[in-house]
N, C-alpha and C positions, 0 to 999 in steps of 0.2 A: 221395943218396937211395937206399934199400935199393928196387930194384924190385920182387925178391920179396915181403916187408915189404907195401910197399903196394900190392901187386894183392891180396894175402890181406884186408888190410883194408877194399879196396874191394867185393871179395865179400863178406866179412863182415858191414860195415855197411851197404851202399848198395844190393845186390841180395837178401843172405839175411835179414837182420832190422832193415829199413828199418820205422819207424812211417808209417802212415797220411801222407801230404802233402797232403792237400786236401781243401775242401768234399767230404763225403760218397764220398770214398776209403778203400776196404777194401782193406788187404793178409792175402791169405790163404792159408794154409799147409796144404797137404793132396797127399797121392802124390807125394812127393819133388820139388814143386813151388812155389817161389815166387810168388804173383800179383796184381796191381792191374788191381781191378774197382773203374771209374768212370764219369761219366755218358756218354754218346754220343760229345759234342762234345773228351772228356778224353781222356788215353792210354789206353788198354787191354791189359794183353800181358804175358806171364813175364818178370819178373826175373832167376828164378836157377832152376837143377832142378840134381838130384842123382841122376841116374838109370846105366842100364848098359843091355847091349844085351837083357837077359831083359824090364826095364822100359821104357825109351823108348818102345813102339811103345803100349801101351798110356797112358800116362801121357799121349802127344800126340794120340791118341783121346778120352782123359777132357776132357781139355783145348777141344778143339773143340767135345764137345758141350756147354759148359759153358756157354763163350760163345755159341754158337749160340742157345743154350735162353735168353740172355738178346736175344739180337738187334743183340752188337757186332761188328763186326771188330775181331780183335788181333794184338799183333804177339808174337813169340815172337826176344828177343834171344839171340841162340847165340854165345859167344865160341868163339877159338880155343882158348883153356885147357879149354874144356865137354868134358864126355864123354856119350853114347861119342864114342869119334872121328869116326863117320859120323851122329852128329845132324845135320848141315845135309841130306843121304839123306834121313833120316827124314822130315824136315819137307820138304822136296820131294817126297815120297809122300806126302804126306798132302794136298797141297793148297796150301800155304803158296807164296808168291811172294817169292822175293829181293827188297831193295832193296839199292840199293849201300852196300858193306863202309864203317865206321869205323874210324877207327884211337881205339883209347882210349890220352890223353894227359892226364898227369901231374904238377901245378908245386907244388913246395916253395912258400907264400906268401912267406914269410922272404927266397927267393931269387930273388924276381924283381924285376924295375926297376919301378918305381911310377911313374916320372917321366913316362912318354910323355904329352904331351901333345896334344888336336886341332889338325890344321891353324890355318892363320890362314883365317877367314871360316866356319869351323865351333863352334859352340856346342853343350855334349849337355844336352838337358833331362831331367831324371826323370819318368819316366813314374808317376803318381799315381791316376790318372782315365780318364773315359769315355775323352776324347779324345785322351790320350796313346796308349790301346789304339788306337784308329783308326789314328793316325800311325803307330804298328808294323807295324800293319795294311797298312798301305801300302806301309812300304816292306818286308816280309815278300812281298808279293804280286809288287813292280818286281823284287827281287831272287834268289828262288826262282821265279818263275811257276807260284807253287801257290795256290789259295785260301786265305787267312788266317783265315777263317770262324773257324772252330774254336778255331785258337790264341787270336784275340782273346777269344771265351768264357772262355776258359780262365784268363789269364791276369786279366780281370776277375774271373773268380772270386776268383783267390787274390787280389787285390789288396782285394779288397772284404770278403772273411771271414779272412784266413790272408796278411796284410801282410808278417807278419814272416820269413814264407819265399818271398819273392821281392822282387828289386831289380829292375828295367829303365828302361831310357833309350834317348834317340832323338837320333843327329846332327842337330842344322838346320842347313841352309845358308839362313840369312836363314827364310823364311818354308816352306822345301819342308824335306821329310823325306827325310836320303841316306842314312842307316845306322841302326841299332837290333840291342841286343842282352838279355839280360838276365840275370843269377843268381838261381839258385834254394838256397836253406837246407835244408840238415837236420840239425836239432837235435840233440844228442846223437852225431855224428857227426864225423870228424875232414874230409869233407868239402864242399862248394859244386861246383854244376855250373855252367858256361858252356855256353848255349845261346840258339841265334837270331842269332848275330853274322851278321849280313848287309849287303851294300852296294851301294844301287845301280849298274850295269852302269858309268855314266860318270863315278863318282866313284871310282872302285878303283884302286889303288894310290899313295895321298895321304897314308896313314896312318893314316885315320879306324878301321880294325879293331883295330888297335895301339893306339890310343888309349882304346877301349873296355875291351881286354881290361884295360888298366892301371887304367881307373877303377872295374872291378868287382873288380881284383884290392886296389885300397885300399880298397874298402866290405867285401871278405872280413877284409882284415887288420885293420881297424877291431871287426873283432865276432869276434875270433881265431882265425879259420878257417886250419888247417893246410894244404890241400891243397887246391888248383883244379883239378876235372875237367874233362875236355872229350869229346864223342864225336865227333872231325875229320874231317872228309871232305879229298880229297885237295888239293884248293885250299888249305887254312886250314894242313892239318899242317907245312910251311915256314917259314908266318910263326912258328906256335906256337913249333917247335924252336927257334928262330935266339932267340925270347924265352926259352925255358930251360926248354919241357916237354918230356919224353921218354913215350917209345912204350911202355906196358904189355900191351898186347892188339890184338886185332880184335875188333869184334862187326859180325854183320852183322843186320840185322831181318829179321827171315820175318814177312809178314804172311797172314794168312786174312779172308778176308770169305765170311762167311754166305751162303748159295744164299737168294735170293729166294724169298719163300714165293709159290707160285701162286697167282694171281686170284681171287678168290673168280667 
């Protein structure tokens, strides 16, 4: 795999002239800025910018009051490749909060093992419906200890208007929910992302991750998807490697949340 090749391509299609993905998702193009404005419970935050150090400062200004004016927090993804150099400055003066860096990784579909299969006493169900969301739900929540609120919105959403740009599934063990991950499509794009892979605390290191990423990686190959993204955090990037993705970038999310408007 040409890495140069394809980080230029994942800029190209994936952050600079990505279509619309979801119920009532606008991507919008204005002051050398990439952006996806959606509803509350959806992502919100810059794709891609093209700016310099005369521009930046104003461009992350427009940007705040944009969202502001509409009443979301967003996040503003900054790779290492981004210029200027000291964009992640900027956006720490402006207000923005780090969350911890991703490593963005890489897999040829063509070249990876398909074969993993799950543990014995685990079965992956496709998630289809209300209550597959829930079971994500759940184990999104056992696994990250973050509210799943939102994702599960979400992910009803597309499952309920826009099917055919997302796949998810859920490990059972028997009757409990241990792992959940899912894929998301974009059409026209030599890409698929991996996102959500997560496992509960007492069932990690069994294989169930492995196993996931293989099953989404044959629903890609299935619908001829070149290339599996992923944005790893440092846990996951090991297992990734040792399967056959390699390291393109960092990106790290800067996010902003809107000042509460005072009391009436």
């Amino acid at each position: 795999m040409d890495h140069s090749a394809v980080l230029a391509a994942y800029d190209t299609q994936i952050r600079q002239n990505l279509d619309p993905d979801g119920p009532g998702v606008l991507i919008e193009r204005v002051g050398g800025v990439v952006r996806r404005v959606a509803a509350a419970h959806d992502w919100n935050g810059v794709l891609w910018s093209h700016l310099d150090e005369d521009t930046a400062d104003e461009s992350i200004a427009a940007q705040v009051r944009h969202f502001t004016s509409l009443g979301l927090s967003f996040e503003w993804k900054a790779y290492t490749h981004d210029l200027p150099a000291d964009l992640p400055d900027r956006l720490l003066a402006a207000g923005f909060v780090p969350e911890p860096a991703e490593t963005v990784m890489v897999a040829d579909v063509e070249e990876l093992r398909l074969d993993a299969a799950p543990p014995e006493g685990i079965r992956l169900l496709p998630v289809t419906d209300a209550d597959g969301v829930r079971l994500m739900t759940e184990v999104h929540e056992q696994a990250f200890g973050t509210d799943g609120t939102d994702l599960g919105r979400q992910l009803l959403d597309q499952l309920t208007h826009a099917p055919e740009t997302v796949a998810a599934v859920v490990a059972m063990a028997g009757a409990v929910p241990v792992s959940s991950a899912r894929i998301e499509f974009r059409p026209g794009t030599d890409f698929a992302g991996l996102w959500g892979g997560g496992t509960v605390t007492e069932w990690r290191g069994r294989g169930i991750y492995r196993s996931l990423i293989a099953h989404r990686a044959r629903i890609a190959a299935a619908r001829g998807v070149r290339h599996l993204q992923v944005d790893a955090s440092s846990e996951s990037r090991p297992i990734l490697r040792r399967l056959g993705f390699a390291e393109l970038s960092t990106t790290t999310p800067y996010v902003y949340e809107p000042p509460l408007a005072p009391a009436a």
